[in-house]
VOLO-700918 format. One record per residue: residue number from 1; residue in one letter; y, x, z of N, C-alpha, C in turn. Coordinates in Angstrom, 3 decimals, padded with zeros to 6 digits. Atoms other than C-alpha are relative to their C-alpha. Example, Ala and Ser with C-alpha at 12.3 -4.5 7.8 and 13.67 -1.06 7.14 Angstrom:
2
   k r      n.y      n.x      n.z     ca.y     ca.x     ca.z      c.y      c.x      c.z
   1 a -001.190  000.890  000.000 -004.500  012.300  007.800  001.200  000.900  000.000
   2 s -001.190 -000.820 -000.060 -001.060  013.670  007.140  001.090 -000.770  000.730
***
This chain:
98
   k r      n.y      n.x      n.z     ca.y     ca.x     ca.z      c.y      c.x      c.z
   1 x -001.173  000.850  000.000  000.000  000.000  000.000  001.232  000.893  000.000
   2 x -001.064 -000.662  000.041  003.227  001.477 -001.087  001.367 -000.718  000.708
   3 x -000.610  000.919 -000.467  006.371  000.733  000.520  001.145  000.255 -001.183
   4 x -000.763 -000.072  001.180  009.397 -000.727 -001.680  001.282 -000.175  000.512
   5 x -000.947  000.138 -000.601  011.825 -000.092  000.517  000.631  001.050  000.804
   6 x -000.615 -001.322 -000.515  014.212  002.538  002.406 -001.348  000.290  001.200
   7 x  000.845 -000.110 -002.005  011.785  004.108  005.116  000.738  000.066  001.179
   8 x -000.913 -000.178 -000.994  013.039  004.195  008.393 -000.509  000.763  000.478
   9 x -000.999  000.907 -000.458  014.199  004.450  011.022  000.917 -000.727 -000.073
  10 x -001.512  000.826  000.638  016.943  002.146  010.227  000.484 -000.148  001.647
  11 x -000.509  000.598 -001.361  019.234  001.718  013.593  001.428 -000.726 -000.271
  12 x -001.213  000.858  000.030  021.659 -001.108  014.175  000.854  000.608  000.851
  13 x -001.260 -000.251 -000.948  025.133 -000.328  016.140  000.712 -001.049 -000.319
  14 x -001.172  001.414  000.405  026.676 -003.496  016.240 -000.283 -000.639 -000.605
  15 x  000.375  001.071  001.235  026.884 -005.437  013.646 -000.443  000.815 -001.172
  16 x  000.098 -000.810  001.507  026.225 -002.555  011.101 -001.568  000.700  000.062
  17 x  001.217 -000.522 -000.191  022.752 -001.239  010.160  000.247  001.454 -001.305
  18 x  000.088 -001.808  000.608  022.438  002.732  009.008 -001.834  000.257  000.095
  19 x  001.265 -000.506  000.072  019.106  003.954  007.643  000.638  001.281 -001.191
  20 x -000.355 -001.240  000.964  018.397  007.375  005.558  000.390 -000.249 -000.997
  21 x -000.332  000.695  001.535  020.234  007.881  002.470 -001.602  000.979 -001.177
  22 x  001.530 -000.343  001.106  017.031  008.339 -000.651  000.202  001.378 -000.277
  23 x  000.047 -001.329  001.267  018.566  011.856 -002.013 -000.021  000.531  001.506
  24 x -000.065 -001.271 -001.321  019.394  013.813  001.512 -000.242 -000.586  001.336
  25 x  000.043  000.762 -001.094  018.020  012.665  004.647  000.916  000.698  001.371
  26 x -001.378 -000.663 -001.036  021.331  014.485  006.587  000.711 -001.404 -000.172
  27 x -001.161  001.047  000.070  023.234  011.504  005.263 -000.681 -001.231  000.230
  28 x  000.054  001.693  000.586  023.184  007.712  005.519 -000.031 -000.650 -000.590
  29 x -001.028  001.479  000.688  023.571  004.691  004.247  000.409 -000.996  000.569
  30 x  000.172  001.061 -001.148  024.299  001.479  006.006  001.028 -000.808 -000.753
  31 x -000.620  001.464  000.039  025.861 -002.015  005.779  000.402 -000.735  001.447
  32 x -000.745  001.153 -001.288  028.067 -004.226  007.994 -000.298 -001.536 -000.163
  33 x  000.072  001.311  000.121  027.177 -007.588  008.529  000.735 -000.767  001.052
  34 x -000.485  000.694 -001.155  029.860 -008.567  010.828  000.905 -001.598 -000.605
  35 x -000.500  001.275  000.234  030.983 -011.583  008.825 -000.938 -000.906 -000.101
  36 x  001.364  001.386 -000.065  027.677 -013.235  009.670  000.061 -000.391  001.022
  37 x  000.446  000.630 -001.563  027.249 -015.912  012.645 -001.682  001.105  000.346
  38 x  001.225 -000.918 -000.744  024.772 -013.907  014.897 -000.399  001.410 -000.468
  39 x  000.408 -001.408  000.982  025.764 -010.490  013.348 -000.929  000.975  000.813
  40 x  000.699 -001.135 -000.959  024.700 -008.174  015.980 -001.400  000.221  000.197
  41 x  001.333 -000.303 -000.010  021.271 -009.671  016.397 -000.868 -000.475 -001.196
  42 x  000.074 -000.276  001.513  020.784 -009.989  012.443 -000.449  001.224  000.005
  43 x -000.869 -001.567  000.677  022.348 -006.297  012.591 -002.239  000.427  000.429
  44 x  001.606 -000.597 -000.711  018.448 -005.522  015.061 -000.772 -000.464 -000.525
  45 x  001.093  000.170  001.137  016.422 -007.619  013.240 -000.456  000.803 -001.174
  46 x  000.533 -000.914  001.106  017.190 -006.219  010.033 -000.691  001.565  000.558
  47 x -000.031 -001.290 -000.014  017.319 -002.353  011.506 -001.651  000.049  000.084
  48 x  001.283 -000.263 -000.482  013.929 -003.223  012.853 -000.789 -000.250 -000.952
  49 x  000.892  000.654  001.091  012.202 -004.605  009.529 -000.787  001.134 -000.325
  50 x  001.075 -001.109  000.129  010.297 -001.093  008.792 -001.156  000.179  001.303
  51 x  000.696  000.334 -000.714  009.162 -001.166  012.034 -000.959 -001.161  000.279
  52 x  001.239  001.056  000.021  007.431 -004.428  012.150 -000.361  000.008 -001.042
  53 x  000.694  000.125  000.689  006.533 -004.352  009.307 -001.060  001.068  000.244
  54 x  001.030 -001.173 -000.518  004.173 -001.467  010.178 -000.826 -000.175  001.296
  55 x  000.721  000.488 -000.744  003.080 -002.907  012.969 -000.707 -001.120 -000.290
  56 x  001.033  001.352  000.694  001.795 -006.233  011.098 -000.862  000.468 -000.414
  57 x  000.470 -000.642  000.511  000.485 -003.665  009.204 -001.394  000.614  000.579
  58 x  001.656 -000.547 -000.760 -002.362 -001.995  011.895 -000.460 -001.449  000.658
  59 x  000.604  000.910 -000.824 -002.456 -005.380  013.428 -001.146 -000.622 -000.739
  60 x  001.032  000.879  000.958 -004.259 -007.230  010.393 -000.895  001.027 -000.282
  61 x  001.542 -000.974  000.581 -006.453 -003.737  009.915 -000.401 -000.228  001.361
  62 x  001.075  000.058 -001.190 -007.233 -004.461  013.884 -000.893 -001.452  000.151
  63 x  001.085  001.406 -000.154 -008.464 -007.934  013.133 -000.523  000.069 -000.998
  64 x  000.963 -000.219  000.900 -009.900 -006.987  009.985 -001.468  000.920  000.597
  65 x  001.275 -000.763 -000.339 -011.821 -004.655  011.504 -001.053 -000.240  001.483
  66 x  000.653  000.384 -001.689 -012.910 -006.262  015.045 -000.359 -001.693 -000.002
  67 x  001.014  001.095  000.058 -013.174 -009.887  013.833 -001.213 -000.518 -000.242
  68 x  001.441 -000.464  000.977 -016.574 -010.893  013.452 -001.095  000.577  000.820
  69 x  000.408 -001.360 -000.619 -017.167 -008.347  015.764 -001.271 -000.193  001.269
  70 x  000.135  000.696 -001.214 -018.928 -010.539  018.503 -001.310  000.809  000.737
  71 x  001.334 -000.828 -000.104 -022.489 -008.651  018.936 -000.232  001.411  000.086
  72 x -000.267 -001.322  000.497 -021.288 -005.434  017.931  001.150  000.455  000.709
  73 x -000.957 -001.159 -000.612 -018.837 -002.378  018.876  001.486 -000.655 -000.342
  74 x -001.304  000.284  000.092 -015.120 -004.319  019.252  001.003  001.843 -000.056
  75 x -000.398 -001.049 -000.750 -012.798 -001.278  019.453  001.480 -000.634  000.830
  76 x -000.353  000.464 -000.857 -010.661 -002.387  022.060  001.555  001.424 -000.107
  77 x -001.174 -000.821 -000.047 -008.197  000.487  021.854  000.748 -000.333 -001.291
  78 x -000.721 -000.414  001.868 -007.301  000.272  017.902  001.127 -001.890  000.680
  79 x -000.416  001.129 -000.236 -006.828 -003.574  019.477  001.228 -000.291  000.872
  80 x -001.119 -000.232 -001.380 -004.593 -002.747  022.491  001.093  000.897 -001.221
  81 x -001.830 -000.846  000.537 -002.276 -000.218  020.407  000.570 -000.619 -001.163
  82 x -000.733  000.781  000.969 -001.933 -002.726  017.607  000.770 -001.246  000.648
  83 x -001.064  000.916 -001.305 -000.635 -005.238  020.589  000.951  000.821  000.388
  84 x -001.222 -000.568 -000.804  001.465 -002.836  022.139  001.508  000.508 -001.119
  85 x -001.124 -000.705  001.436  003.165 -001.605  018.690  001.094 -001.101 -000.517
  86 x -000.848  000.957  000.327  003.808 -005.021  018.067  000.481 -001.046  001.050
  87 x -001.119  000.761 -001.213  005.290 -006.205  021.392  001.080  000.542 -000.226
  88 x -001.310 -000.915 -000.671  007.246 -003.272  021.717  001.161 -000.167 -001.546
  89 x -000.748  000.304  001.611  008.619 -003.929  017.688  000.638 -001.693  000.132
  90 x -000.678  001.542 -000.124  009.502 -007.703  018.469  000.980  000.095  001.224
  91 x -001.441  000.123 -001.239  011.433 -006.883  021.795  001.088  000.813 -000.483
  92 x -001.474 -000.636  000.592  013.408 -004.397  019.842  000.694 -000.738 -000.679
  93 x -000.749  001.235  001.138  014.317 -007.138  017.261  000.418 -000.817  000.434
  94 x -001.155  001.315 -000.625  015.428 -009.765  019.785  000.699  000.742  001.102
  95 x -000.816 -000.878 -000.811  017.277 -006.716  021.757 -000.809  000.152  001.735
  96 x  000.251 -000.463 -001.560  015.121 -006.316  024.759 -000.544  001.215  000.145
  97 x  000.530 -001.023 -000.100  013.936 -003.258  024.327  001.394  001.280  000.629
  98 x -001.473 -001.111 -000.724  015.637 -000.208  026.575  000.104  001.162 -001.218
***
């Protein structure tokens, strides 16, 4: 699976989201979205979209690979760090994350 999109990190400050720029990763790029109702937590959503998405990403290979599983070897860790990747990726996106 390729991705078709800036990689991140992308981080919000405010209402504005900055991820790498494609030619030099010294520089930026970024966008302001402060003329949107609910810019700020837009601004985290978006910043965070590489991140969850990458975490949806091991989650559906941890239920691909453990559903089913009922008789047989669950792996219980691949299962736990695809939960924890994607708690800790959704509290960043509605700002609870420290």
């Amino acid at each position: 699976m390729t991705n078709q999109h800036t990689p991140g990190p992308w981080t919000a400050i405010g209402p504005a989201v900055y991820f790498p720029a494609h030619t030099n990763p010294m520089e930026t790029g970024g966008f302001d979205i402060s003329n949107c109702p609910h810019s700020e937590a837009n601004a985290r959503l978006i910043a965070t979209a590489p991140e969850l998405l990458e975490a949806l990403q091991e989650a559906l290979a941890a239920l691909a690979d453990n559903v089913g599983m009922q008789d047989t070897y669950i792996d219980f860790d691949q299962v736990r760090n695809a939960k924890a990747k994607a708690s800790a990726s959704i509290a960043k996106a509605i700002g609870q994350a420290s």
